[in-house]
C-alpha positions, 0 to 999 in steps of 0.5 A: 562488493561483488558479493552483495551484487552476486546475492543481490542478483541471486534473490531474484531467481526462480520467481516466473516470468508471470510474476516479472510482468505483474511487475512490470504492470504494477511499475507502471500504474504506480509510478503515476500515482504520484497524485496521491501524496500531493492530493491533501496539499492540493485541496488545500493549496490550490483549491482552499479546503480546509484540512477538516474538510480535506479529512472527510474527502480523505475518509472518501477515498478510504470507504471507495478503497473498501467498497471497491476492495470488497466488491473486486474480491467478490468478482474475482471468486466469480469472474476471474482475476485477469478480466477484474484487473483490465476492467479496472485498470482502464476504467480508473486511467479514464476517471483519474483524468476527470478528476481533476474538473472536480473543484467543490467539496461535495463532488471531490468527496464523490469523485474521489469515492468513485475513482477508489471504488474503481481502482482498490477492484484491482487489489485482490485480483491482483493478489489472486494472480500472484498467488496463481503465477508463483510457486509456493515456495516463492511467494514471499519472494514474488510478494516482496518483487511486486512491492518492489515495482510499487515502491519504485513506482513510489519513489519516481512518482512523488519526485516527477511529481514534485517537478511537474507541479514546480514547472507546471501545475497539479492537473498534468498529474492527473494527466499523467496518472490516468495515462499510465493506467491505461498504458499498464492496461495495454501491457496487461491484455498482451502478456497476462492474456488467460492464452498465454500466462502459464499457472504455477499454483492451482488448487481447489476447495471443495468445502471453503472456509470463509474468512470472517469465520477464521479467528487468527485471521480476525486478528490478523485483520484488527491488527492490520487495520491498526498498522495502516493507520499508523502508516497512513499518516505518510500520505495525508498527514506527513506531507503537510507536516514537512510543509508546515512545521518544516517549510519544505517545497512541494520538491523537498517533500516528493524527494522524501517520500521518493526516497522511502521508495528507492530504498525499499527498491535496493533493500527489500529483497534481499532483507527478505530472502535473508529472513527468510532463513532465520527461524522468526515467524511471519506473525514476529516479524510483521509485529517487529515492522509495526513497531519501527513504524509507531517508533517513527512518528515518535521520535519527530517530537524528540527535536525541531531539527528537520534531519530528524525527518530522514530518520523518522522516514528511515524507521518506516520504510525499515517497519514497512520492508518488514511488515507488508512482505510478511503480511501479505504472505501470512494472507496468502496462506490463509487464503489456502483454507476459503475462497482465495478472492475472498481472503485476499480481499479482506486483507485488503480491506484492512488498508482501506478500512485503516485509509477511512479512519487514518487520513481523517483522524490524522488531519482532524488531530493536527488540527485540534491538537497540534501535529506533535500530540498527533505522533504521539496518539499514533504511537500508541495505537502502533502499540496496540497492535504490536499487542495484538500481534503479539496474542496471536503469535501466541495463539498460533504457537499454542494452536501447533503444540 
């Protein structure tokens, strides 16, 4: 026992106390977005949208995310990371909160769009930052700790959440999200201040490649796109799955998604620092977590038992553990050869491309064809991009020989 604490303890070393308070920020704007797991239950519940409908306002969220990402890379490349992340930190802690006096469907689809546009500016500046706060032998690492922070933001977030809807009602969540946003924004301006934070890996390009022209990051993007929608069923989809199919209480189902997020909070890392001895690759592995991550819905149609939820979540979060670290760190490196913005924001948009076609596919589908042949069409597309990935771990090997 005292040897899984010591190497517990040891994964975490040599990362820089730049990289901690991107952490610490990331923890604490995270940790109340515990809106977003509920947000399809609310529209439905508390305001009578049908989940057609909730799919178009879903699809919103996804193209405010992509505008919002692409526009944050943009920036980023022009302006700076630091001055995009305060910028979009407190704007978003002040619209999450107006969000909630938004009651019909045309001013949801618009405001939801907004407050994404908004917030997903953060994504590639903060991606940026890491990438400048963290040397290159630990970016992974420094990747896989800021997952960490999210995914224990995650995992408080959906079990608060659930309390604070049993024993008030969803509009404190709004509260709560805008104000942690704004708290995450005071942090930030005192500790990641251009004065104070030291760089660890700066560098330049004098003739930058840009990413729509790079042909394995092209495939990298596709199969991303692919993986998200898959992985996307469990902020849309899945929820209401557990609600209708399962009859579990808004409670049950913030403790299932909250648990994903605590087990990714003591396993991650150091899951990480040990594939990262091995001899996979980082396209292998990323390809891997794809895989469990199809597999996941999969196996929801093997019995009505509702254990089998704990086992669906379980391959997930093993798929995601794997398959975002490595991702991003694939992104990271790529980013080396163009503008880093640039890069990392077409990573990102790849989540957001996959968020407008995902929710709204996902709910159209459960509606028309059942949630069981939903799991199943969205394995298959799990697959393909298990293909994909497959092609280009092939392409690259081909490339270096």
């Amino acid at each position: 026992m005292k040897k899984l604490y010591t190497n517990y303890i040891d994964s975490f070393k040599g990362l820089s106390k730049e990289i901690w308070w991107l952490a610490l920020i990331t923890l604490i704007n995270r940790a109340g977005t515990m809106v977003i797991p509920f947000l399809s239950i609310y529209l439905i519940e508390d305001l009578g949208i049908s989940k057609g409908n909730v799919g178009w306002i879903m699809s919103c969220f996804g193209l405010g995310s992509l505008i919002g990402t692409w526009l944050g890379g943009k920036l980023t490349d022009k302006i700076g990371y630091y001055k995009i992340m305060v910028i979009s930190l407190l704007a978003t802690g002040f619209i999450f909160i107006g969000l909630q006096y938004l009651t019909t469907f045309k001013s949801l689809c618009l405001g939801v769009f907004l407050t994404m546009c908004v917030a997903d500016m953060f994504r590639p500046a903060s991606f940026v930052a890491m990438s400048s706060y963290s040397k290159p032998e630990n970016k992974t690492r420094s990747v896989t700790l800021i997952r960490l922070a999210i995914n224990l933001g995650f995992s408080a977030g959906p079990a608060i959440g659930g309390l604070i809807i049993t024993h008030l009602n969803y509009s404190g969540l709004f509260w709560v999200d805008g104000i942690t946003c704004i708290l995450a924004t005071l942090v930030l301006f005192f500790v990641l201040n251009p004065e104070k934070a030291k760089i660890q890996d700066e560098f330049k390009i004098v003739n930058p490649e840009s990413a729509y022209k790079d042909k394995p990051f092209l495939m990298f993007f596709i199969a991303m796109v692919l993986f998200s929608i898959v992985f996307f069923q469990y902020f849309s989809v899945i929820p209401i799955y557990y609600r209708e199919v399962h009859f579990l209480s808004e409670l049950q189902v913030g403790l299932i998604l909250g648990a994903n997020g605590f087990f990714i909070f003591l396993f991650e890392m150091p899951l990480i620092k040990w594939l990262e001895k091995t001899k996979n690759t980082k396209v292998g592995l990323i390809l891997f977590g794809c895989f469990l991550t199809g597999l996941s819905l999969i196996v929801l149609n093997l019995t009505q038992w509702s254990g089998i939820l704990i086992v669906g979540m379980f391959l997930m979060t093993v798929g995601e553990m794997i398959a975002f670290p490595f991702a991003n760190a694939f992104a990271l490196d790529r980013a080396k050869r163009g503008n880093q913005g640039e890069f990392m924001a077409m990573y990102a948009m790849a989540f957001s491309v996959g968020s407008i076609f995902g929710h709204n596919t996902g709910l159209h589908l459960a509606e028309d064809v059942g949630f069981d042949n939903t799991w199943y069409i969205m394995s298959v597309l799990a697959m393909v991009g298990v293909l994909l990935l497959l092609a280009l771990k092939l392409f690259m090997k081909k490339k270096t020989t």
